[in-house]
PDB file of N, CA, C and O in Angstrom:
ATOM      1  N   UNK A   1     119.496 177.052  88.074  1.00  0.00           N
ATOM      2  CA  UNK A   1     118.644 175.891  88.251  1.00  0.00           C
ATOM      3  C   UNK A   1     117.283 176.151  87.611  1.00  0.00           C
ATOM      4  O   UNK A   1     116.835 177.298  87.611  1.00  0.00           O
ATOM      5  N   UNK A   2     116.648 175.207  87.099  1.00  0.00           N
ATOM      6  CA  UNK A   2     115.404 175.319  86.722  1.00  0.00           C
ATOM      7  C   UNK A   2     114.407 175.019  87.422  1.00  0.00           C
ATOM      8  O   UNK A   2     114.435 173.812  87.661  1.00  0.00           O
ATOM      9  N   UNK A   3     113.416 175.591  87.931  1.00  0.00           N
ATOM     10  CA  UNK A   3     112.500 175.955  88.781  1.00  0.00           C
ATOM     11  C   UNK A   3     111.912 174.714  88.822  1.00  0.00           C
ATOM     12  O   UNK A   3     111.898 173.923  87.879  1.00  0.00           O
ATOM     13  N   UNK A   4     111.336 174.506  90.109  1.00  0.00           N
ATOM     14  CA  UNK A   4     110.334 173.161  90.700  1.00  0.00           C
ATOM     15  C   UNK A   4     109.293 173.083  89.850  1.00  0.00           C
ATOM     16  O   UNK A   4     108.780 172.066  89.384  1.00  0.00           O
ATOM     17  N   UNK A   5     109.010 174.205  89.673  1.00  0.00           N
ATOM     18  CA  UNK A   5     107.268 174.072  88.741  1.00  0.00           C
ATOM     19  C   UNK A   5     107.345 173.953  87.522  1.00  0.00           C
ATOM     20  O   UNK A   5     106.646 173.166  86.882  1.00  0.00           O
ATOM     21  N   UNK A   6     108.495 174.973  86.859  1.00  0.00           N
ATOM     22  CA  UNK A   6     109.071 174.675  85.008  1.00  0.00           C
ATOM     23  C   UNK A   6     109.148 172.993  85.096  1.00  0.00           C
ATOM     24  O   UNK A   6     108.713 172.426  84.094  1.00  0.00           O
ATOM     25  N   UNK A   7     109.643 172.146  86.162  1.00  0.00           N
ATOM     26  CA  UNK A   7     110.092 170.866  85.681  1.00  0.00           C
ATOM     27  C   UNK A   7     109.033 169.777  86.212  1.00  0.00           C
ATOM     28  O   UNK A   7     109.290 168.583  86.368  1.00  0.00           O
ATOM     29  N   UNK A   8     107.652 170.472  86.492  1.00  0.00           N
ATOM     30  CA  UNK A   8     106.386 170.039  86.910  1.00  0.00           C
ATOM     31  C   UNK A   8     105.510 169.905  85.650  1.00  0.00           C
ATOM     32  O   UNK A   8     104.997 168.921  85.118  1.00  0.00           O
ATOM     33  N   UNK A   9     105.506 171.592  85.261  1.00  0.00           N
ATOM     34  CA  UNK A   9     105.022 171.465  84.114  1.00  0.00           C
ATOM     35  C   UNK A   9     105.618 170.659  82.739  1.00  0.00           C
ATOM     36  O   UNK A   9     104.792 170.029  82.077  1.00  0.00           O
ATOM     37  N   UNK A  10     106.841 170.667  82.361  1.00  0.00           N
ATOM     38  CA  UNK A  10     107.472 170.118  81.618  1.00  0.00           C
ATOM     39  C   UNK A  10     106.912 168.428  81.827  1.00  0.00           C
ATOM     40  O   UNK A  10     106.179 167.926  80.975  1.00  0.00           O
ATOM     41  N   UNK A  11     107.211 167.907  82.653  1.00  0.00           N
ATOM     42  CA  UNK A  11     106.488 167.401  83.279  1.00  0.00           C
ATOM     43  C   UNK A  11     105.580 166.618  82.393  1.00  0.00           C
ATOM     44  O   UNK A  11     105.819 165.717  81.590  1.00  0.00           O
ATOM     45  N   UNK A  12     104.078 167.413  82.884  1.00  0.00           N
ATOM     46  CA  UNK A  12     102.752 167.463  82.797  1.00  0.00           C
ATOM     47  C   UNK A  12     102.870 167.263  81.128  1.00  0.00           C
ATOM     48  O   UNK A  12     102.093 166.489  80.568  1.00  0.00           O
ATOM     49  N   UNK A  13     103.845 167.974  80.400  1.00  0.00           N
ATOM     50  CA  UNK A  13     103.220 168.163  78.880  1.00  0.00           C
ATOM     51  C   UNK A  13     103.806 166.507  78.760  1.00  0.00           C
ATOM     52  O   UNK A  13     103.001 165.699  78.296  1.00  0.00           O
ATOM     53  N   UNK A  14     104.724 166.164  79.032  1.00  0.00           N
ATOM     54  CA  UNK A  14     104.982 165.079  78.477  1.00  0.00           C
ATOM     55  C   UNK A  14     103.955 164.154  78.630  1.00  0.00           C
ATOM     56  O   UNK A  14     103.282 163.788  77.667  1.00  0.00           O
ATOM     57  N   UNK A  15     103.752 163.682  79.935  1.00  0.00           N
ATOM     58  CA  UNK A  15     102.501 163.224  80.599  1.00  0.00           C
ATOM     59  C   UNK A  15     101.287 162.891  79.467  1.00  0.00           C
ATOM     60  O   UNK A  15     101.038 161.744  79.097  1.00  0.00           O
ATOM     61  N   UNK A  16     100.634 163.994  79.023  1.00  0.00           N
ATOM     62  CA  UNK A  16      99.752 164.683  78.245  1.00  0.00           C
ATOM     63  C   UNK A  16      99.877 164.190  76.821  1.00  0.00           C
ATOM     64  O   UNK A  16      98.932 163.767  76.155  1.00  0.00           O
ATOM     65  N   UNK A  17     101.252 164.291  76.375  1.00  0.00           N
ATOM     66  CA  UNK A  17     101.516 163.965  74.916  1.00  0.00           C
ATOM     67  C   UNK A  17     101.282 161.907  74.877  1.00  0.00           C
ATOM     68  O   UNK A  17     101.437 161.012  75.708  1.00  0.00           O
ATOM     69  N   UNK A  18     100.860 161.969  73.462  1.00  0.00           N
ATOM     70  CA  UNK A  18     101.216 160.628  72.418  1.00  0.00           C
ATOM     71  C   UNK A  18     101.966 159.826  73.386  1.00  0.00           C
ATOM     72  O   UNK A  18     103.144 160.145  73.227  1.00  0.00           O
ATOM     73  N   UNK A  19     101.886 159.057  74.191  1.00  0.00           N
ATOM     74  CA  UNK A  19     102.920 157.919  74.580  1.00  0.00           C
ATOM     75  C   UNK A  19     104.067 157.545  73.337  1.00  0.00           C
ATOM     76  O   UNK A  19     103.828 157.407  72.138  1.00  0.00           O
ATOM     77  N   UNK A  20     105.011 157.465  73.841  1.00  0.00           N
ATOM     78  CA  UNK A  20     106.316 157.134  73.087  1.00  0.00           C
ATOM     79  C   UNK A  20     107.031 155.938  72.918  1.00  0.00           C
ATOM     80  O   UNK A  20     106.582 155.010  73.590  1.00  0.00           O
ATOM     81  N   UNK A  21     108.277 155.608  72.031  1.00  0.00           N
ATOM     82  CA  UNK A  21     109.330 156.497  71.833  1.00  0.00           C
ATOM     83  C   UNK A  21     108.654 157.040  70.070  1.00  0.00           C
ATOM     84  O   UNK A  21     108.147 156.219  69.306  1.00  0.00           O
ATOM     85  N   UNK A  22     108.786 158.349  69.768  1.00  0.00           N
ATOM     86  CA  UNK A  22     108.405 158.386  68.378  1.00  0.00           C
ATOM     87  C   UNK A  22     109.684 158.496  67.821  1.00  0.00           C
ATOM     88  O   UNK A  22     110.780 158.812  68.283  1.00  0.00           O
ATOM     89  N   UNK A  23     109.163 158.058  66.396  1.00  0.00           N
ATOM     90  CA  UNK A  23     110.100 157.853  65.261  1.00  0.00           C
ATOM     91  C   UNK A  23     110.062 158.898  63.950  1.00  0.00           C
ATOM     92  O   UNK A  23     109.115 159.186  63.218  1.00  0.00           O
ATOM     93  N   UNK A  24     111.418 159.342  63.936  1.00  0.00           N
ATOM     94  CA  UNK A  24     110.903 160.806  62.558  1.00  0.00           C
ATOM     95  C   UNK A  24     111.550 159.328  61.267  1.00  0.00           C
ATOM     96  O   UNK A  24     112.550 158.611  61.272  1.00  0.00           O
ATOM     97  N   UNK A  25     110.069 159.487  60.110  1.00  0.00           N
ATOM     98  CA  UNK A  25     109.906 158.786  59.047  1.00  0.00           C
ATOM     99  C   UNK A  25     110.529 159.761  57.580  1.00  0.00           C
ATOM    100  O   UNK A  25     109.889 160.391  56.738  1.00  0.00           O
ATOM    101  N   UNK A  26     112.162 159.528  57.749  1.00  0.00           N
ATOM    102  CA  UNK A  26     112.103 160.618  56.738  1.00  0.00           C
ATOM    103  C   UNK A  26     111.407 160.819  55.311  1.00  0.00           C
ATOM    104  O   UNK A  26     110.971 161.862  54.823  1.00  0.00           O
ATOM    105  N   UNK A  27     111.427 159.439  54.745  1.00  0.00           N
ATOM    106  CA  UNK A  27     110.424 159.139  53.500  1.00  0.00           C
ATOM    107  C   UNK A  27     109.295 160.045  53.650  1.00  0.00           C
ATOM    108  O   UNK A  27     109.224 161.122  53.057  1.00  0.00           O
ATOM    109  N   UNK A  28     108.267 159.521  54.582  1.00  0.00           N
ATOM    110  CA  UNK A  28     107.032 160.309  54.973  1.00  0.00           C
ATOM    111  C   UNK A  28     107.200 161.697  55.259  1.00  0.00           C
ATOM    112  O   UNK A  28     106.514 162.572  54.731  1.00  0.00           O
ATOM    113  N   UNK A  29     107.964 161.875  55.960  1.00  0.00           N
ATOM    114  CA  UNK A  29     108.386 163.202  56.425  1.00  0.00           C
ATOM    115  C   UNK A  29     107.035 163.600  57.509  1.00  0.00           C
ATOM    116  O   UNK A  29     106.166 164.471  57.494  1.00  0.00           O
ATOM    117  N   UNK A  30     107.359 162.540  58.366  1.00  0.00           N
ATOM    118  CA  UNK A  30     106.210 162.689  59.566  1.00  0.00           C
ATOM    119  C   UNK A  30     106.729 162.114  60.727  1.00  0.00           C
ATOM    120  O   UNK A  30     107.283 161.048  60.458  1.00  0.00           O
ATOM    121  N   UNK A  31     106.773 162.439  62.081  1.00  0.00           N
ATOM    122  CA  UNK A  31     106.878 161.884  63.913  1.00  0.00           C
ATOM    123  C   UNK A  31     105.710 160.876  63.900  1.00  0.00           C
ATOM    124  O   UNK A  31     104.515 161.124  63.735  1.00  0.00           O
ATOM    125  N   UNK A  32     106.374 159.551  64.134  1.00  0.00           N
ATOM    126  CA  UNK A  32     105.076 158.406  64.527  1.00  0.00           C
ATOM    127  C   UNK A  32     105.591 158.264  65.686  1.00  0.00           C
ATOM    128  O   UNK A  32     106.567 158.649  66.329  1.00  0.00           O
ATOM    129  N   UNK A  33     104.570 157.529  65.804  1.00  0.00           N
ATOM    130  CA  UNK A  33     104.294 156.041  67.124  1.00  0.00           C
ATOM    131  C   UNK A  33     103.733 154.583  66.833  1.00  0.00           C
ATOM    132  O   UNK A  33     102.716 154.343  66.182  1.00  0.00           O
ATOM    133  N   UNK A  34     104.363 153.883  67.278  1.00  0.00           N
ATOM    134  CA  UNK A  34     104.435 152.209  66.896  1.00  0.00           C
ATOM    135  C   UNK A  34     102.616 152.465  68.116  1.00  0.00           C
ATOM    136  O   UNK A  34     102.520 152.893  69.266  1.00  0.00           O
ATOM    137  N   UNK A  35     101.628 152.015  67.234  1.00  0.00           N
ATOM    138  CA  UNK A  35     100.125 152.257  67.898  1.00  0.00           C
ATOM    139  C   UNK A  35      99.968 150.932  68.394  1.00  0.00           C
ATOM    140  O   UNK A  35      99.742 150.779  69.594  1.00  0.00           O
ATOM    141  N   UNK A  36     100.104 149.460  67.245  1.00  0.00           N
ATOM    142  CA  UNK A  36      99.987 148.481  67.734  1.00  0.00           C
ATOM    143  C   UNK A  36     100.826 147.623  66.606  1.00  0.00           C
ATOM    144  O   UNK A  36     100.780 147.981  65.429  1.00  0.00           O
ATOM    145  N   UNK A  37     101.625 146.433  67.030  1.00  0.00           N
ATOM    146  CA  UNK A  37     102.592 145.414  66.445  1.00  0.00           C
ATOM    147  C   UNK A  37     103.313 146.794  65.714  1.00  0.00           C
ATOM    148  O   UNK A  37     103.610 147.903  66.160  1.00  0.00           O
ATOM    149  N   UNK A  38     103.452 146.085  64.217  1.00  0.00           N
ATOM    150  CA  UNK A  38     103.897 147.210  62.999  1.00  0.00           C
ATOM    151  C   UNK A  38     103.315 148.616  62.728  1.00  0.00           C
ATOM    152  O   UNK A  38     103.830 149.421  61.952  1.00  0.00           O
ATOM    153  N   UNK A  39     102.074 148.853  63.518  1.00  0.00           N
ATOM    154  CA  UNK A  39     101.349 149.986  62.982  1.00  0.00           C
ATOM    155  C   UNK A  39     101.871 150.935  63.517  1.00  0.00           C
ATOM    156  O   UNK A  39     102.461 150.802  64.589  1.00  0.00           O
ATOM    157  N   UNK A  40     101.749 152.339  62.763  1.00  0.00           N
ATOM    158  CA  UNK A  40     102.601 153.120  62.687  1.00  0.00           C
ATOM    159  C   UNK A  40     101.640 154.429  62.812  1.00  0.00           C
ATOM    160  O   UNK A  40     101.084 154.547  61.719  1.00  0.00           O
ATOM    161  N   UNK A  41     101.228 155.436  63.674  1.00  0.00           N
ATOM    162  CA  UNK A  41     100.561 156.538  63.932  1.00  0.00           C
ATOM    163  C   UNK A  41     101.007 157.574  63.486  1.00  0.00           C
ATOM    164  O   UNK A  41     102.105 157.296  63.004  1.00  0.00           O
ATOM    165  N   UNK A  42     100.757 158.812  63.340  1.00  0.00           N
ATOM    166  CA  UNK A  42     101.175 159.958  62.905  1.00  0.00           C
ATOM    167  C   UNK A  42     100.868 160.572  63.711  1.00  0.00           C
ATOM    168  O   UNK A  42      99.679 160.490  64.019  1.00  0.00           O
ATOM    169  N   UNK A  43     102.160 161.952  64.857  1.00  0.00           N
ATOM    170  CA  UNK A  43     101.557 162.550  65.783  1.00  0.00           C
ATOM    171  C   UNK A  43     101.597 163.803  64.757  1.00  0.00           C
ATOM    172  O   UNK A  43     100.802 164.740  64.684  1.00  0.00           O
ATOM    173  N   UNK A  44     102.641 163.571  64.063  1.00  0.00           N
ATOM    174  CA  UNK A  44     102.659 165.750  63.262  1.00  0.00           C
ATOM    175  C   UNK A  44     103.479 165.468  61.987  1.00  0.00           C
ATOM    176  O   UNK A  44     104.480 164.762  61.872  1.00  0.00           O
ATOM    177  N   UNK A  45     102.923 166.074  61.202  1.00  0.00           N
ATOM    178  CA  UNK A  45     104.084 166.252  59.735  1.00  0.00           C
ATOM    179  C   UNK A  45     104.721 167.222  59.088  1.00  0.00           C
ATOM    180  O   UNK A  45     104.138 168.260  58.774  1.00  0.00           O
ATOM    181  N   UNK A  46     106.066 166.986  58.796  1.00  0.00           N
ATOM    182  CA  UNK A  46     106.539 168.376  58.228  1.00  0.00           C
ATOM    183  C   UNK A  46     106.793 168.287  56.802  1.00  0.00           C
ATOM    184  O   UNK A  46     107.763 167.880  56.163  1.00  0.00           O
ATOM    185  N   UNK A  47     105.404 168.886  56.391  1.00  0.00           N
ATOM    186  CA  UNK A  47     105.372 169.012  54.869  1.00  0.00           C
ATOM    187  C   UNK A  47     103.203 169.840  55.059  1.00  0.00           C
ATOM    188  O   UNK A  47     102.321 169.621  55.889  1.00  0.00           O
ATOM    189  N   UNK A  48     103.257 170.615  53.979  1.00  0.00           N
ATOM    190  CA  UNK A  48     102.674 171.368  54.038  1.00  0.00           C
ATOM    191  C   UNK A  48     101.428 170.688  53.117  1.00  0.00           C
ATOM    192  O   UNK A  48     101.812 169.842  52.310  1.00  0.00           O
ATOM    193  N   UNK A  49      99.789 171.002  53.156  1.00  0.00           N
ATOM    194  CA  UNK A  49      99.017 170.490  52.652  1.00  0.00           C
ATOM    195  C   UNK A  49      99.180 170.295  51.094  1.00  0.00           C
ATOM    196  O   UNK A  49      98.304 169.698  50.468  1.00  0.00           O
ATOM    197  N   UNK A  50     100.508 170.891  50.356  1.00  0.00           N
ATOM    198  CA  UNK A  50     100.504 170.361  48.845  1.00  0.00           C
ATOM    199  C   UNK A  50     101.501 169.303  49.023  1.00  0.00           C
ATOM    200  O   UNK A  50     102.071 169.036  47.965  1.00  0.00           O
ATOM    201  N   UNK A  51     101.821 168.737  49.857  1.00  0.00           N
ATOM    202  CA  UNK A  51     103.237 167.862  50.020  1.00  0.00           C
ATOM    203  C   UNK A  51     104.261 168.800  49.993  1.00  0.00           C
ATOM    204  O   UNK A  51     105.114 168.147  49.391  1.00  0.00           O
ATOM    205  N   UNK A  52     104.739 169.811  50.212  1.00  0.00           N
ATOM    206  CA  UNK A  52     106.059 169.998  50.329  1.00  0.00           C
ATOM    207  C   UNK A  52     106.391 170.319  51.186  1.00  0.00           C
ATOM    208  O   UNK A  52     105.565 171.072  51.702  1.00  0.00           O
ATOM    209  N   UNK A  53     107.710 170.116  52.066  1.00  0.00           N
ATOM    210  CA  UNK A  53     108.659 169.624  52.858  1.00  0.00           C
ATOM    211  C   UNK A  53     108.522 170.950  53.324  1.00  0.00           C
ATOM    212  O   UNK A  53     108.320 171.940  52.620  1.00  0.00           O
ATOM    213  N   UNK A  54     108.663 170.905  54.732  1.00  0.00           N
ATOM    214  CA  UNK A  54     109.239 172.849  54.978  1.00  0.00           C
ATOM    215  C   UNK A  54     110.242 172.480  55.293  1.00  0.00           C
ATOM    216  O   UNK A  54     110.552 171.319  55.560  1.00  0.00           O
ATOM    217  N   UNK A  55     111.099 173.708  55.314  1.00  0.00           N
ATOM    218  CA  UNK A  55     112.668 174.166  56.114  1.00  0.00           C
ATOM    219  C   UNK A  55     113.236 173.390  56.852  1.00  0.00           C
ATOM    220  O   UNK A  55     112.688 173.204  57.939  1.00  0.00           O
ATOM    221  N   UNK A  56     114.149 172.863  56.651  1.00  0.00           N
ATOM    222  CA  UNK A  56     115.075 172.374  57.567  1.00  0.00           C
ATOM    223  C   UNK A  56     114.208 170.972  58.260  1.00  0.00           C
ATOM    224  O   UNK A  56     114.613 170.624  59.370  1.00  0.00           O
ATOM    225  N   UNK A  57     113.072 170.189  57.664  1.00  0.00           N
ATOM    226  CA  UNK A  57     112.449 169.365  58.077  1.00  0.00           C
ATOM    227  C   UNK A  57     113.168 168.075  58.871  1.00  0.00           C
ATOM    228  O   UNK A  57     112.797 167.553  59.923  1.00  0.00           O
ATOM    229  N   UNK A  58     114.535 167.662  57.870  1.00  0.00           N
ATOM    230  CA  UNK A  58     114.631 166.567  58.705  1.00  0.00           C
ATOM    231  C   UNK A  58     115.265 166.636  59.521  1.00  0.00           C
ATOM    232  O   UNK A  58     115.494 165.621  60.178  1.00  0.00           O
ATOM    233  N   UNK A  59     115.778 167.724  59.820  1.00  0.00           N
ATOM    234  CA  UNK A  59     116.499 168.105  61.168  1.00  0.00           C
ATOM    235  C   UNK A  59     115.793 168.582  62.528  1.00  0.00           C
ATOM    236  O   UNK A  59     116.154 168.528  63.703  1.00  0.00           O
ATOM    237  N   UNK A  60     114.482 169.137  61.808  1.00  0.00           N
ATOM    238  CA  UNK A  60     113.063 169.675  62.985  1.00  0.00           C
ATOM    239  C   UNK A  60     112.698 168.228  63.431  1.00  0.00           C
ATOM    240  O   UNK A  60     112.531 167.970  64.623  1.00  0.00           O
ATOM    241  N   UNK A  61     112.567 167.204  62.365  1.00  0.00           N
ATOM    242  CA  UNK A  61     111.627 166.173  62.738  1.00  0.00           C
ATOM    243  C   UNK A  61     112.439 165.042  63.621  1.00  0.00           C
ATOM    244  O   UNK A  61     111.883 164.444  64.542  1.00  0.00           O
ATOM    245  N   UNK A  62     113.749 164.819  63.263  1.00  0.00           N
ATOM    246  CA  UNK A  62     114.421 163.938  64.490  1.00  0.00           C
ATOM    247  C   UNK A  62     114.287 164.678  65.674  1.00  0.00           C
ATOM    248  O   UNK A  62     113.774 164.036  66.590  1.00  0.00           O
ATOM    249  N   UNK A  63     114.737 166.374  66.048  1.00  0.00           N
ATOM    250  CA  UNK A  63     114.490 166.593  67.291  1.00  0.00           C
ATOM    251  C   UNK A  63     113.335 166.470  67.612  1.00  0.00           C
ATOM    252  O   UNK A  63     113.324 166.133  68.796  1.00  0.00           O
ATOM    253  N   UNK A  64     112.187 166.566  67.165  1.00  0.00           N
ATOM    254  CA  UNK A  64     110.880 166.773  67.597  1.00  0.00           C
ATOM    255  C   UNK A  64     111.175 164.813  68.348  1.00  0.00           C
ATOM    256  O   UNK A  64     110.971 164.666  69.553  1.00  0.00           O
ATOM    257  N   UNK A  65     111.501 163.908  67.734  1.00  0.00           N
ATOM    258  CA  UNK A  65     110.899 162.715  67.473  1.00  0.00           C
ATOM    259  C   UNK A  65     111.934 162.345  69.190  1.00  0.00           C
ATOM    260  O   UNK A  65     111.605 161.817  70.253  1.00  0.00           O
ATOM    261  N   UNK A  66     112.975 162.831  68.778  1.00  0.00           N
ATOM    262  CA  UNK A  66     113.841 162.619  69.719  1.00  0.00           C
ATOM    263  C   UNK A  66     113.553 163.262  71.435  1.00  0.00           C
ATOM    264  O   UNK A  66     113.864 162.577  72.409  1.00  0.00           O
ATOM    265  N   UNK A  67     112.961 164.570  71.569  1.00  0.00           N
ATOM    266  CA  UNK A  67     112.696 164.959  72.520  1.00  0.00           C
ATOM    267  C   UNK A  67     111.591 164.320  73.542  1.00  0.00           C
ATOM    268  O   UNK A  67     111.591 164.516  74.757  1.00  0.00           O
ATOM    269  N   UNK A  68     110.761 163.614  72.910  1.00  0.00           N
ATOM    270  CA  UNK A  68     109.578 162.956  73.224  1.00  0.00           C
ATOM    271  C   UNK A  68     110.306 161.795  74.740  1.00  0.00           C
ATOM    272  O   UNK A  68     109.778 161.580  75.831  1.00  0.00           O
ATOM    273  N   UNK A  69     111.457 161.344  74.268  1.00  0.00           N
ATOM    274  CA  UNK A  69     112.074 160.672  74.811  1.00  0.00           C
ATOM    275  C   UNK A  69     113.351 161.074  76.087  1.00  0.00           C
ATOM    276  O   UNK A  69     113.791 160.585  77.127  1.00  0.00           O
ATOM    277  N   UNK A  70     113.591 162.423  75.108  1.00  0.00           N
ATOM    278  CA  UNK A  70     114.757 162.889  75.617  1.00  0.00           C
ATOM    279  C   UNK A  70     114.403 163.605  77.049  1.00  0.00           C
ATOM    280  O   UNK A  70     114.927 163.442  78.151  1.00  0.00           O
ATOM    281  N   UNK A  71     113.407 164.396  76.667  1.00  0.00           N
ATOM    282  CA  UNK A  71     112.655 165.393  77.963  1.00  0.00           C
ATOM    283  C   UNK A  71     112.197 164.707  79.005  1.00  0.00           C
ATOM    284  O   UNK A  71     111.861 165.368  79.988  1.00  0.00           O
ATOM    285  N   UNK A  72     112.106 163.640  79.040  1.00  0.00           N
ATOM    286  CA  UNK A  72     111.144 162.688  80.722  1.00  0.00           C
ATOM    287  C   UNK A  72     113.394 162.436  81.307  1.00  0.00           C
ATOM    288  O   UNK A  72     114.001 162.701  82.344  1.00  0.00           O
ATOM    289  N   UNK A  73     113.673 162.050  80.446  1.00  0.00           N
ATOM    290  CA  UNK A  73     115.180 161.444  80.867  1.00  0.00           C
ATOM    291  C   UNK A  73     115.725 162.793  81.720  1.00  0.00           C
ATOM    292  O   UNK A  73     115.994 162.861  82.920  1.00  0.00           O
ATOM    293  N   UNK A  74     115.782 163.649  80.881  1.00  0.00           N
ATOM    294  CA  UNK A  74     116.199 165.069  81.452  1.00  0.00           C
ATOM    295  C   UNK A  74     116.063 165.216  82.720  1.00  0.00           C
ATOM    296  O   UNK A  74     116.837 165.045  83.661  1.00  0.00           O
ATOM    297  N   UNK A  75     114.341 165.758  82.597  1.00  0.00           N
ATOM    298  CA  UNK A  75     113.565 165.841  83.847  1.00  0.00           C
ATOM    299  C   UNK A  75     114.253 165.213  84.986  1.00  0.00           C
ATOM    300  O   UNK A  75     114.567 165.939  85.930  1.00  0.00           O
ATOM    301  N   UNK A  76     114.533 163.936  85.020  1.00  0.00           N
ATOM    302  CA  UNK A  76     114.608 162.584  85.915  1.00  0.00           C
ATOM    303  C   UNK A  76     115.943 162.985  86.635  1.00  0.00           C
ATOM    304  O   UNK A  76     116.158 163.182  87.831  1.00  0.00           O
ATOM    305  N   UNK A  77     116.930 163.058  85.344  1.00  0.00           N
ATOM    306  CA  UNK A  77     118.204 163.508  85.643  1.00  0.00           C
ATOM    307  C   UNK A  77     118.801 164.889  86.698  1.00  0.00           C
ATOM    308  O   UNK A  77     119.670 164.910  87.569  1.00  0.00           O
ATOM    309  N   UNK A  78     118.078 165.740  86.265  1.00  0.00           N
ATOM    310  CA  UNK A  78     118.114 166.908  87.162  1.00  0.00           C
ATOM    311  C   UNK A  78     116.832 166.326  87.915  1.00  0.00           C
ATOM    312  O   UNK A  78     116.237 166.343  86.838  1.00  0.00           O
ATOM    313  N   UNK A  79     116.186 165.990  88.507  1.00  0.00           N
ATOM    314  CA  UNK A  79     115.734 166.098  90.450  1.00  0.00           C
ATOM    315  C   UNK A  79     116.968 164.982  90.776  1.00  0.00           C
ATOM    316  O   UNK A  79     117.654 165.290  91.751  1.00  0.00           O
ATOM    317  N   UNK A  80     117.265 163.975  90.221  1.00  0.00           N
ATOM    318  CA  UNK A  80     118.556 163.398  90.854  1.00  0.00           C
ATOM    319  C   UNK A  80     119.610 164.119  91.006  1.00  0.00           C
ATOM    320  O   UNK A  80     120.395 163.748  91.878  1.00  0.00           O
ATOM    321  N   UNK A  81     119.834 164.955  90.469  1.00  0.00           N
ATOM    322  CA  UNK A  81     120.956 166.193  90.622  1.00  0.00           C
ATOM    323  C   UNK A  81     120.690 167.026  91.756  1.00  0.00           C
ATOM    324  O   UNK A  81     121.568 167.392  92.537  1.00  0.00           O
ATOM    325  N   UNK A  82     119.688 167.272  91.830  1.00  0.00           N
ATOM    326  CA  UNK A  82     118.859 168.606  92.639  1.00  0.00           C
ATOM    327  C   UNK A  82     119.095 167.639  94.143  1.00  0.00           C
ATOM    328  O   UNK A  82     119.424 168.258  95.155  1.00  0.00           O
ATOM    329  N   UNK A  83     118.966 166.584  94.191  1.00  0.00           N
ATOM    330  CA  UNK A  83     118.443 165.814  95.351  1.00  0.00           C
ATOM    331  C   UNK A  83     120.254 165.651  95.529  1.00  0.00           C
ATOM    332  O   UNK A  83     120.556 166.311  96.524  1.00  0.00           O
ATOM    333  N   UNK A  84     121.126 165.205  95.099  1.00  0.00           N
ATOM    334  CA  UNK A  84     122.366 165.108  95.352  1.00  0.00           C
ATOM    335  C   UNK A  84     122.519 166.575  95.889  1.00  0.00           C
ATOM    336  O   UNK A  84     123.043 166.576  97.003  1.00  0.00           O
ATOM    337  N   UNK A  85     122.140 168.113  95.302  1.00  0.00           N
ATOM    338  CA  UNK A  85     122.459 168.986  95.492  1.00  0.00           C
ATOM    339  C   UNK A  85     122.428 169.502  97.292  1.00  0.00           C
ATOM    340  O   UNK A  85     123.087 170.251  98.012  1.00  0.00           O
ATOM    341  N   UNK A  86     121.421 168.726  97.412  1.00  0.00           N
ATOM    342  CA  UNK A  86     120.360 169.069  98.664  1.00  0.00           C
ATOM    343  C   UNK A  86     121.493 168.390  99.219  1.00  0.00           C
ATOM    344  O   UNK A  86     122.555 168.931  99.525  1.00  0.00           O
ATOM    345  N   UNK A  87     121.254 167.371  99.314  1.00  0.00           N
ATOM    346  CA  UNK A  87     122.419 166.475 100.136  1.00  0.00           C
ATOM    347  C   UNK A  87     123.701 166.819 100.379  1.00  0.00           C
ATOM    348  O   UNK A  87     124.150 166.280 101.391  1.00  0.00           O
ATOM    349  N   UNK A  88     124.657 167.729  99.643  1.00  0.00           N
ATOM    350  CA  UNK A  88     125.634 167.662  99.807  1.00  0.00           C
ATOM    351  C   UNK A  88     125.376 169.232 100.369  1.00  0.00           C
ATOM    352  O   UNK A  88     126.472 169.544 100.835  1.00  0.00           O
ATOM    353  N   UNK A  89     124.578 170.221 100.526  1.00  0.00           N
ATOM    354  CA  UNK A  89     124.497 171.000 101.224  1.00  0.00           C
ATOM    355  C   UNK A  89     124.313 170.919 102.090  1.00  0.00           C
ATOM    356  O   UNK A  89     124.292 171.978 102.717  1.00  0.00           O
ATOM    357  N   UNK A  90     123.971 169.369 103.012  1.00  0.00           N
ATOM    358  CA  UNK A  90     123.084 169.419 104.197  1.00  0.00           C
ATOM    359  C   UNK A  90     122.473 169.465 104.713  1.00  0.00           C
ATOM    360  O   UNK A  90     122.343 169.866 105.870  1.00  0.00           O
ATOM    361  N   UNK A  91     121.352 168.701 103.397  1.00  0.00           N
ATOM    362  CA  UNK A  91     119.835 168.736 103.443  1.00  0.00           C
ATOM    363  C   UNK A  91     119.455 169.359 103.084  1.00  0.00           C
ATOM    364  O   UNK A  91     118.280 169.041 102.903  1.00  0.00           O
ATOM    365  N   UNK A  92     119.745 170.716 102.600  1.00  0.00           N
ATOM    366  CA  UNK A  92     119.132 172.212 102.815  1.00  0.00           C
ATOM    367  C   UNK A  92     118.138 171.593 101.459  1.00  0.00           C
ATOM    368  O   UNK A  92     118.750 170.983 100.582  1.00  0.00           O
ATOM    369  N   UNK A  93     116.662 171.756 101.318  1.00  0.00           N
ATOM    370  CA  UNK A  93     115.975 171.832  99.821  1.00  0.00           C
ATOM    371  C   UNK A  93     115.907 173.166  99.075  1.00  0.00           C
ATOM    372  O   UNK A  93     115.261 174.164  99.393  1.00  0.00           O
ATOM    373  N   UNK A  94     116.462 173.038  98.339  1.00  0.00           N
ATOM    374  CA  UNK A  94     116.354 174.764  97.227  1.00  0.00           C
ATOM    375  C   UNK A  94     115.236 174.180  95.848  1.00  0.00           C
ATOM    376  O   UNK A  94     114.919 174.952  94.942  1.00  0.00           O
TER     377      UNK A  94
END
């Protein structure tokens, strides 16, 4: 199981981060956020100050873009797990 506080803090960073859902722009080769109507923010880019692309970019940049979203769901999912867990032990809280 993953600890009360790992999934506090986990948590907290999301909390903390860019409001979401972001989008990896492969053209751009950058993680946005829709800021307002069409407009389009930049939280991070993977490509280096001469323009070029690093390693394995568009595969870094959907997970990056994707986790933003994915990690609060997670979170949510396991204390509903944890709380079923409790329950079917008999209350017991671990």
């Amino acid at each position: 199981m993953i600890p009360k506080e790992r999934l506090e803090y986990l948590r907290e960073l999301t909390n903390e981060a860019t409001k979401g859902p972001w989008k990896f722009m492969v053209r751009y080769g950058s993680i946005s956020y829709r800021s307002k109507g069409d407009v389009w923010e930049w939280v991070v880019q993977t490509f280096n100050w001469r323009g070029d692309f690093f390693e394995n970019h568009k595969n870094n940049g959907r997970f990056i873009a994707e986790s933003r979203t994915a990690i609060p769901e997670l979170i949510e999912a396991l204390e509903e797990a944890y709380i079923e867990i409790a329950r079917l032990r008999g209350g017991a809280n671990e």
